[in-house]
C-alpha positions as CSV (number, residue, x, y, z in Angstrom):
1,X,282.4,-141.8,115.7
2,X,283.7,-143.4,119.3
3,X,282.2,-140.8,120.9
4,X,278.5,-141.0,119.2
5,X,278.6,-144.7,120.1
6,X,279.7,-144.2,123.3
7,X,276.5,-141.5,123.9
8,X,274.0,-144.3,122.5
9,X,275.4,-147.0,125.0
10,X,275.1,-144.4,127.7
11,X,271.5,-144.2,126.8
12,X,270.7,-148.0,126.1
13,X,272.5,-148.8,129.7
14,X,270.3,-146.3,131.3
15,X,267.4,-147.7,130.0
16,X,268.9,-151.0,130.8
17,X,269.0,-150.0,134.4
18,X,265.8,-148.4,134.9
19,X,263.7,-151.6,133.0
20,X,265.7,-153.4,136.2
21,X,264.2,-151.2,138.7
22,X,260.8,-150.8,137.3
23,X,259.0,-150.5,140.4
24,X,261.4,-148.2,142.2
25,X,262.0,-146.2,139.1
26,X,257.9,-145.8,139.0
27,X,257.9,-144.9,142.3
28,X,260.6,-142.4,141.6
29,X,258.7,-140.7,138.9
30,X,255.6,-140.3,141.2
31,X,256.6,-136.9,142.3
32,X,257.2,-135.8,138.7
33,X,253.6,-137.1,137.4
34,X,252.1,-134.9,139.4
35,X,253.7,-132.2,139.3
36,X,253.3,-132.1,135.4
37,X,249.5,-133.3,135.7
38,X,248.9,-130.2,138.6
39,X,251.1,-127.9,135.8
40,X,248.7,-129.1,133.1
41,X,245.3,-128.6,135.4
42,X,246.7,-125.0,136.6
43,X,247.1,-123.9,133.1
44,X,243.9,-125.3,131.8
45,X,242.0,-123.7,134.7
46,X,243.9,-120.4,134.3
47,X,243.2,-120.0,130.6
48,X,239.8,-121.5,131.0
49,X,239.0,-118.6,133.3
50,X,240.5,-116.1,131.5
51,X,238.4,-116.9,128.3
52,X,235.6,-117.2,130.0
53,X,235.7,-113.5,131.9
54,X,236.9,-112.3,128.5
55,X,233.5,-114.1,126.8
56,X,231.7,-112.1,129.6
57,X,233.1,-108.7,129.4
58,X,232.4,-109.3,125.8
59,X,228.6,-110.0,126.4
60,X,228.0,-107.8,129.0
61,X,230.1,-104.9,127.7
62,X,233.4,-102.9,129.0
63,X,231.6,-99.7,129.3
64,X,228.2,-101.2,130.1
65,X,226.2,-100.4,133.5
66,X,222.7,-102.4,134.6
67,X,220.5,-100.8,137.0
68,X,218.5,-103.2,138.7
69,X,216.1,-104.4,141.7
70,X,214.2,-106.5,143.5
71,X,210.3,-106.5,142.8
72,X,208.0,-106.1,145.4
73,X,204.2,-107.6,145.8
74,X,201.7,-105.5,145.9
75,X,198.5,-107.9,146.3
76,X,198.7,-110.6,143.4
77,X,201.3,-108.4,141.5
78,X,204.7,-107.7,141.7
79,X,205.5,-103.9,141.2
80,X,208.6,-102.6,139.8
81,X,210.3,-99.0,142.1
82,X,212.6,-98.5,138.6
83,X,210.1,-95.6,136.7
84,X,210.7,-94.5,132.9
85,X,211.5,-90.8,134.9
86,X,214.5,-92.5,136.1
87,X,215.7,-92.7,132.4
88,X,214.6,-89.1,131.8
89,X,216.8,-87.8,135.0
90,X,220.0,-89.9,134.1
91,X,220.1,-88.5,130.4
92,X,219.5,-85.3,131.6
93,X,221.9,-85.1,134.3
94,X,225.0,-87.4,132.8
95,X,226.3,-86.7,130.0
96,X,228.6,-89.5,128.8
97,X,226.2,-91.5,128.4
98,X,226.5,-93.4,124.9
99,X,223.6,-95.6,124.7
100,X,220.7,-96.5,127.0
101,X,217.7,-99.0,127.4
102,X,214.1,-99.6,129.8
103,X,214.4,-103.6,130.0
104,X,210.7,-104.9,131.2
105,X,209.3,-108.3,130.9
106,X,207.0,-111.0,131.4
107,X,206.0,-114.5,130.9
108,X,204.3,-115.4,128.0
109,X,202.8,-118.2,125.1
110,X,203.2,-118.4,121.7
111,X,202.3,-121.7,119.5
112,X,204.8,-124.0,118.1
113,X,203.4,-126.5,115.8
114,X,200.2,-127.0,117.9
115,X,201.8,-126.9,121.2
116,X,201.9,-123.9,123.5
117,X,205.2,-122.8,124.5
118,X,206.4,-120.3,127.5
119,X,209.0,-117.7,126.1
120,X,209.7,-114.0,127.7
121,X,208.6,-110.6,126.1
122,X,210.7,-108.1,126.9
123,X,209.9,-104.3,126.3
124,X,213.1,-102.4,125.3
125,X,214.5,-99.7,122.8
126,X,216.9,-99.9,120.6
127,X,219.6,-98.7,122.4
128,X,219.9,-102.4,124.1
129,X,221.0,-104.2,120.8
130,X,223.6,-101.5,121.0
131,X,224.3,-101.8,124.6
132,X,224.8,-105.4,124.9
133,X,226.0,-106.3,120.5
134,X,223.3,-108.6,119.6
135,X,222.9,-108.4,115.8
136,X,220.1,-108.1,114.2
137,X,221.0,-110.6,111.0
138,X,217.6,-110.3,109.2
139,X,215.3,-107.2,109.2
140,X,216.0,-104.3,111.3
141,X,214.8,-102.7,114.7
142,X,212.4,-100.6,115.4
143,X,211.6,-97.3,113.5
144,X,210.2,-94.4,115.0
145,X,206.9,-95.1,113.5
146,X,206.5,-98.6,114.9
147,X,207.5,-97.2,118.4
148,X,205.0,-94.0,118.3
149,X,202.1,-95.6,116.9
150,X,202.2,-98.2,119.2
151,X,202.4,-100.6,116.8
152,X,202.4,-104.4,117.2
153,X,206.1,-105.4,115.8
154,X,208.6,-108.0,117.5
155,X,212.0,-109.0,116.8
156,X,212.5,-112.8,117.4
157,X,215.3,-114.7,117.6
158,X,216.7,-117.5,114.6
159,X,216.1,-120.0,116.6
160,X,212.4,-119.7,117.0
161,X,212.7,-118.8,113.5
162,X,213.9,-122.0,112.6
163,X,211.1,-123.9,114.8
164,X,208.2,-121.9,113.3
165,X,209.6,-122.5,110.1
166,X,209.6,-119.1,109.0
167,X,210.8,-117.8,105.7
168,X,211.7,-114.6,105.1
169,X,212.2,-112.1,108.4
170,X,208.8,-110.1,107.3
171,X,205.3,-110.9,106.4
172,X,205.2,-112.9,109.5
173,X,203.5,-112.9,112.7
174,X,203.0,-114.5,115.6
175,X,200.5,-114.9,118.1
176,X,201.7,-113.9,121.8
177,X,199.1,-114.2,124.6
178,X,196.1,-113.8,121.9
179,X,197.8,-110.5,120.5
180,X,199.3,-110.9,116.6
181,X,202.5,-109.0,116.3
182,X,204.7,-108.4,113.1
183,X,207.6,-109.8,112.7
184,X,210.2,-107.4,111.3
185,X,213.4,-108.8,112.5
186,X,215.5,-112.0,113.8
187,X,218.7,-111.6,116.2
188,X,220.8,-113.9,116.7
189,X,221.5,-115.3,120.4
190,X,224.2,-115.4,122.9
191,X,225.3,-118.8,124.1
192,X,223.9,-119.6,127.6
193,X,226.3,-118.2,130.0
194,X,227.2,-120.6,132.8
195,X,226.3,-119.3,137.0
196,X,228.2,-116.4,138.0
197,X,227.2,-113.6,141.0
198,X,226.1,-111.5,137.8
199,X,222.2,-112.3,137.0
200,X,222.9,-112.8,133.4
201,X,219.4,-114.6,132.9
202,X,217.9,-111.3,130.9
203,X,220.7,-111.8,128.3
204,X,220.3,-116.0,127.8
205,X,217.8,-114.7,125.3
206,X,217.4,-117.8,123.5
207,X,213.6,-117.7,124.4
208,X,213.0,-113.9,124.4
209,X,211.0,-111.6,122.1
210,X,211.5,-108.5,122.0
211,X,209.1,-105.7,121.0
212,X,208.6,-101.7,121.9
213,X,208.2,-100.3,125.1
214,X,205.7,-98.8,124.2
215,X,203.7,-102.0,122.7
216,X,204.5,-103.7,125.9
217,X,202.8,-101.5,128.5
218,X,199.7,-101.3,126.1
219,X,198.9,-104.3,124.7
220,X,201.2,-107.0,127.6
221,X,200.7,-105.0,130.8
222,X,199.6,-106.2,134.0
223,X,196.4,-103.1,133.6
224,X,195.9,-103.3,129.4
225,X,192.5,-104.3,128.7
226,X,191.4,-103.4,132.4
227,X,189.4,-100.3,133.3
228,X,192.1,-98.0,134.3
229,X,189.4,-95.8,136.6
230,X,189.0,-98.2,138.5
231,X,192.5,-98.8,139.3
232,X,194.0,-95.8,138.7
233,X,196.9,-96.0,141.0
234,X,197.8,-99.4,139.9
235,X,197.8,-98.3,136.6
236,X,199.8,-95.1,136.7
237,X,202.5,-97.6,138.4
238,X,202.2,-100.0,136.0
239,X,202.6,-97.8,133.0
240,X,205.7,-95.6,134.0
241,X,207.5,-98.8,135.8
242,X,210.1,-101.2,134.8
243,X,212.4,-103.8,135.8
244,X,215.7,-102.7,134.5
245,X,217.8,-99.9,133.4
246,X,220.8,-100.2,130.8
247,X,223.1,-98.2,129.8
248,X,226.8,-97.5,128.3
249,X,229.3,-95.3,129.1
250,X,231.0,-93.6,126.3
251,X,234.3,-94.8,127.2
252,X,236.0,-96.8,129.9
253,X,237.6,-94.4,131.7
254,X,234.0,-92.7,132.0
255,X,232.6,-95.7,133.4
256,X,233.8,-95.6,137.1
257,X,232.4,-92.0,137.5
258,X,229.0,-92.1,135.4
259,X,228.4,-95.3,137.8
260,X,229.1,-93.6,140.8
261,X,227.3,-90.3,139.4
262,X,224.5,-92.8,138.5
263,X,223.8,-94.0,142.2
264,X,223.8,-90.7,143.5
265,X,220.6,-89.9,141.1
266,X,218.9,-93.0,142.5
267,X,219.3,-92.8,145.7
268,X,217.9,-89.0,145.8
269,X,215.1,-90.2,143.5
270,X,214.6,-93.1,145.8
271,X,215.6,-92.4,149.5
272,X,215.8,-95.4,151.6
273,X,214.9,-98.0,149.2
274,X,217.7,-100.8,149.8
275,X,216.0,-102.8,146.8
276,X,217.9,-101.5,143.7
277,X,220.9,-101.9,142.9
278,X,223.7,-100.6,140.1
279,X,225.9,-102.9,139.0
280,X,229.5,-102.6,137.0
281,X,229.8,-106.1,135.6
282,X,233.2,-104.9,134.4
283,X,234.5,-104.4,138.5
284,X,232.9,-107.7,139.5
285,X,234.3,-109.5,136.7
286,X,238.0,-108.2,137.5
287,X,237.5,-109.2,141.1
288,X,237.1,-112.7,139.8
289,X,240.1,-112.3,137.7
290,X,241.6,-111.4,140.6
291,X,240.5,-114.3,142.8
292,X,240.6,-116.7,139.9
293,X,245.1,-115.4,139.3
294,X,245.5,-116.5,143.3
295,X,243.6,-119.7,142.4
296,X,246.2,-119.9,139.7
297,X,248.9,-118.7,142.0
298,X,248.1,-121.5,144.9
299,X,247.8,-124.6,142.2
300,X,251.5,-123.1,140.5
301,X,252.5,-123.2,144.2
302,X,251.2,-127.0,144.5
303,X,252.7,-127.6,141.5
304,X,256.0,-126.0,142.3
305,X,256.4,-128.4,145.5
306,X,255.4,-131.5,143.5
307,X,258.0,-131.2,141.2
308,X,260.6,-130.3,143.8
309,X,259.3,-133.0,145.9
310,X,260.0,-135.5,142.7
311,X,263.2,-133.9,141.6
312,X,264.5,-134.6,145.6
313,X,263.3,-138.1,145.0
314,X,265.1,-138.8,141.7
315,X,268.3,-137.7,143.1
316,X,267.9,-139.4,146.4
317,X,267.2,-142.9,144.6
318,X,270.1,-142.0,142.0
319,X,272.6,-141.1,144.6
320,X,271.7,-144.7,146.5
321,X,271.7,-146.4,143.2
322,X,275.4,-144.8,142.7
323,X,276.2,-147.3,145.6
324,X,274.6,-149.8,144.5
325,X,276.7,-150.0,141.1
326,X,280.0,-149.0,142.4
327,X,281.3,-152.7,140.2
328,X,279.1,-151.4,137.0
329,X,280.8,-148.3,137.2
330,X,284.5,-150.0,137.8
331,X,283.6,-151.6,134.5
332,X,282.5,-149.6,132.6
333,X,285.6,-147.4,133.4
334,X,288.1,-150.7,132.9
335,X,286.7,-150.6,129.1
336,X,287.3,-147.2,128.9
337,X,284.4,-145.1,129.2
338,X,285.5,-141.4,130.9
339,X,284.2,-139.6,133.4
340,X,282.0,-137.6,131.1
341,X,280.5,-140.4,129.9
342,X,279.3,-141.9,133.3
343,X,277.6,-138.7,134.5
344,X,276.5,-138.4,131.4
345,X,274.9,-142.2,132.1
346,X,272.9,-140.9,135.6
347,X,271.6,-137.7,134.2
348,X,270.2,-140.1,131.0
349,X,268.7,-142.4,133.6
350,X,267.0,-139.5,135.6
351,X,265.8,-137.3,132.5
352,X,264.7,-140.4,131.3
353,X,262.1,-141.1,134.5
354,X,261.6,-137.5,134.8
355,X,260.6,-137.4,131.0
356,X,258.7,-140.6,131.5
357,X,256.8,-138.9,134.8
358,X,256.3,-135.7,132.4
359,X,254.3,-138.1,130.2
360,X,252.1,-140.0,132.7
361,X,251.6,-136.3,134.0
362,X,250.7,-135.0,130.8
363,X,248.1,-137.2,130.4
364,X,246.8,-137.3,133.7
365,X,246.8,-133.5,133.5
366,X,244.2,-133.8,130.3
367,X,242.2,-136.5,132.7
368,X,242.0,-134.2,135.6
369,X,241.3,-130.9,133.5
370,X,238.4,-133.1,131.4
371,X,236.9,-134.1,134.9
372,X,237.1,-130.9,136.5
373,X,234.9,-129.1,133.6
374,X,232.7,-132.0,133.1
375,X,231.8,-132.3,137.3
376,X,232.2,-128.5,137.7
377,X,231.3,-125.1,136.4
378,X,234.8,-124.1,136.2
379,X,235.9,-124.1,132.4
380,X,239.6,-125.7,131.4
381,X,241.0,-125.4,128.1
382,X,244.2,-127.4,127.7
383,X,247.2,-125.7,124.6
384,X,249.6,-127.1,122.9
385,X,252.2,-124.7,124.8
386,X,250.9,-126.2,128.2
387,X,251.9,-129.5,127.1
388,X,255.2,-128.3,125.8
389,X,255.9,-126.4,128.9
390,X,255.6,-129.3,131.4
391,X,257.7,-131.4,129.0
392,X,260.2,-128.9,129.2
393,X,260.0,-128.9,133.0
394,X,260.2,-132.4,133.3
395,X,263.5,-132.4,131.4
396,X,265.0,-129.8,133.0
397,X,263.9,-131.2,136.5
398,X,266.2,-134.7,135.4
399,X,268.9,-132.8,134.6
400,X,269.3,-130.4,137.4
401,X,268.3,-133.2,140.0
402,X,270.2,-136.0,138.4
403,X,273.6,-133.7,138.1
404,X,274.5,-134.3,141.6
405,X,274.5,-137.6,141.4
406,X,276.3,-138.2,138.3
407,X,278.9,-136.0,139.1
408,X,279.2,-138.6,142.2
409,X,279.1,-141.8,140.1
410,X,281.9,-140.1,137.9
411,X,284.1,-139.3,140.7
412,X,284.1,-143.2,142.3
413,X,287.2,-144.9,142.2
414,X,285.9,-149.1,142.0
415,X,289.3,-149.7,142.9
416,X,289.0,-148.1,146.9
């Protein structure tokens, strides 16, 4: 029972003496607050940046591969180098080769409760549902009918479902560019992704409708309705190009070689041409995992220091304070308290500013991690666990810093 009492008067003359000192003991803490708050903004960038490559490998796909370029102008148009025969060649040549898709688009209006709007028809099979997991939640894709006939059939997304206040997901049609097409399905859309180096625009498809190939180049190209014998050349372009090729591996480890087989085929097919690119998201995500861990690395570092910069200053105030209360100790001693009992005083006092820094840190941690997603494309998420970690370290940092110390102040003799 003496011994529980004399543990809570420990405590209550710690606080005692740091309510005495409440700007040096403030001051002392300073190290530990941000320490904590850099622990707190390290892990909520860390994990932010995890989920967020995770959310993009997800979207984009592990095994997935996108074949792109840049369009050149040719008089008021601007012609694609990427040709349907490209397709032909790669599913000839590779074999593991699960899925794969033409991608080709183009600006175009539709009416919205009396207003023209702009959305993008995109041209594609349905391998690219496959490719990059959009579900379709209502209808289906498209048959082989639909596809061989030409026919006029679109899949839109619930979205514009919701605004042309559709009901059902067939019967319906919609007027694109003057041309009606059937409605026989309704995806549902990814989230808009935020800026990476990956061009990610053709997959924000909450605008995009998508119909056949096929329907595309004979009803939306830049030569349907035009006299083809006219302009021939621009027409046989027209008709065999696109913008985009993608495709999916058949399994991960596949991925690495298909890719590299892959450019091999385009660059014979294409000598020279510098304009087209293919592109792994799942490398150039890992090299931002990668640069993104020695972020993490350099802010743990930052925090490391400021914690070790605030455990020095606890103990350097604590050992000064020891001085300073060479008579409290002397009488506290005279009324019996042991030696135990006075360190176990100090180390109170410094867990207790450590602990109290920890908390100030915590929430300055939350503060910082809030502003940094809010003013920055960088996303944070802030756990439970993160919180609970730099409490954790906050104690331990009193205790290992404040030992020296109290083992001091319970080895003075008041009496020299």
């Amino acid at each position: 029972m003496a011994n529980k009492y004399n543990i809570r008067y420990s405590i209550e003359e710690a606080f005692f003496a740091i309510a005495s000192n409440k700007l040096r003991s403030l001051l002392t803490a300073t190290g530990i607050v941000f320490g904590v708050a850099s622990v707190i903004t390290m892990i909520a960038i860390s994990r932010g940046s995890q989920k967020e490559i995770l959310d993009q490998i997800t979207k984009l796909g592990a095994k997935n591969i996108i074949i792109e370029q840049k369009k050149i102008k040719q008089g008021v148009f601007f012609i694609s180098v990427l040709q349907l025969n490209d397709i032909y060649a790669i599913e000839n040549i590779v074999t593991p080769v699960a899925h794969i898709s033409p991608y080709v688009t183009k600006t175009a209006q539709i009416q919205i409760q009396n207003k023209l709007s702009k959305v993008t028809l995109a041209g594609v099979s349905n391998d690219f549902f496959k490719i990059f997991n959009i579900e379709i939640i209502e209808g289906s894709g498209f048959n082989t009918i639909q596809k061989e006939n030409t026919m006029p059939v679109c899949i839109i997304n619930e979205q514009l479902k919701r605004k042309l206040n559709f009901i059902g997901d067939t019967n319906n049609t919609i007027k694109t560019d003057k041309i009606w097409m059937k409605i026989i399905g309704v995806y549902k859309p990814f989230k808009q992704a935020k800026k990476t180096d990956l061009n990610l625009e053709f997959l924000n498809n909450s605008n995009i409708i998508y119909t056949t190939l096929n329907n595309f180049k004979y009803r939306f190209g830049q030569t349907a309705g035009k006299n083809k014998a006219a302009n021939a050349k621009l027409a046989i372009i027209n008709e065999n190009n696109i913008d985009k090729i993608v495709l999916q591996a058949s399994t991960v480890e596949q991925l690495i070689p298909v890719a590299k087989l892959i450019e091999k085929i385009i660059k014979r097919r294409h000598p020279g041409d510098e304009n087209i690119s293919v592109i792994v998201p799942l490398e150039i995500l890992n090299r931002h995992k990668q640069s993104k861990r020695v972020l993490g690395i350099v802010l743990g570092l930052i925090a490391g220091i400021s914690l070790l910069v605030g455990g020095i200053g606890i103990m350097n105030i604590m050992l000064a304070s020891v001085y300073e209360r060479i008579k409290e100790i002397g009488i506290r001693k005279a009324m019996g308290a042991s030696n135990k009992m006075i360190a176990f005083q100090f180390v109170a006092e410094a867990v207790i500013i450590s602990v109290s820094g920890g908390i100030i840190g915590v929430i300055l941690g939350l503060m910082v991690s809030k502003i940094v997603s809010f003013s920055t494309d960088i996303n944070t998420i802030v756990s439970l666990n993160s919180i609970i970690l730099a409490f954790i370290i906050s104690v331990l940092t009193g205790v290992f810093f404040g030992w020296a110390p109290a083992k001091k102040a319970s080895a003075q003799n008041p009496v020299n």
